[in-house]
C-alpha positions in Angstrom: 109.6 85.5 136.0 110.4 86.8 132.8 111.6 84.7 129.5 114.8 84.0 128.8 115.0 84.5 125.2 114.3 87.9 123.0 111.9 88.8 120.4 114.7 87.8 117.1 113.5 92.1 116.1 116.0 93.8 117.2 113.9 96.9 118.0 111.5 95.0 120.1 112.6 93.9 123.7 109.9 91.3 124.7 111.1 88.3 126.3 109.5 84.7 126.1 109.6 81.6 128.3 109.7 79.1 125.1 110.9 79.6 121.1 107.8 78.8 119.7 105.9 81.6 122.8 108.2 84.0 120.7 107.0 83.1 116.9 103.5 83.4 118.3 104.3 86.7 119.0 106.1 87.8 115.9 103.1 85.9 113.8 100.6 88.3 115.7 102.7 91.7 116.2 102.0 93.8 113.6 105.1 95.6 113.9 106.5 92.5 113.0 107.2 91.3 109.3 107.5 87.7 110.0 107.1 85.1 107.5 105.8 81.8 109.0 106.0 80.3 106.0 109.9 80.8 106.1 110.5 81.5 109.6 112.6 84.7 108.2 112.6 87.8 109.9 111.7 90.9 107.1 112.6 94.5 108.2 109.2 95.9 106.2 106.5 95.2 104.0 108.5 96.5 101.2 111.0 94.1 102.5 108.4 91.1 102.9 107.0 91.0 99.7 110.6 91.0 98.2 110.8 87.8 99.9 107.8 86.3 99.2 108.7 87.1 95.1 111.6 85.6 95.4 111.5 82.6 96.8 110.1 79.3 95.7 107.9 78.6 98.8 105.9 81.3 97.7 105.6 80.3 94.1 103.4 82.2 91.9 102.2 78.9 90.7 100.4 78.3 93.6 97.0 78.4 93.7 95.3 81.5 92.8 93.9 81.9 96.2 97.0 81.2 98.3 98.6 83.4 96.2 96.2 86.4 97.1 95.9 85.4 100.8 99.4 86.0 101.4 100.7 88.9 99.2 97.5 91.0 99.3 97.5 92.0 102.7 101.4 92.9 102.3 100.1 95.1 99.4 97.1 96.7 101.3 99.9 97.6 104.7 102.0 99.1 102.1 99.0 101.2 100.3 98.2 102.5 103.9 101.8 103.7 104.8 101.6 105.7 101.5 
């Protein structure tokens, strides 16, 4: 039986039985810009990291190795598009 409720991308048409059965996937998909963090939907990297610079729950005055762990590989999936 399939889910009932659709990947929030709207290029993707996976279904899921359960909300958080569809966050699982958008955390894992790489297709998917999804930041868990925020539970905001980005439409690229470029996109993601916008969001991560501007908003407060993604503070540059974090620590130094939060900070790395999730804007680096953002940085690196851009570097290998180019």
């Amino acid at each position: 039986m399939a889910g009932k409720i659709k990947c929030s991308y709207e290029d993707c048409y996976r279904h899921f039985k359960s909300y958080e059965a569809m966050i699982q996937h958008k955390i894992k998909e790489p297709a998917h810009e999804y930041c868990k963090r925020c539970d905001v939907d980005c439409e690229d990297d470029v996109a993601f990291l916008i969001h991560q610079m501007n908003n407060p729950k993604h503070s540059m005055y974090q620590s130094h190795d939060t900070l790395i762990g999730s804007i680096l590989p953002c940085i690196s999936r851009m570097l290998h598009l180019w």
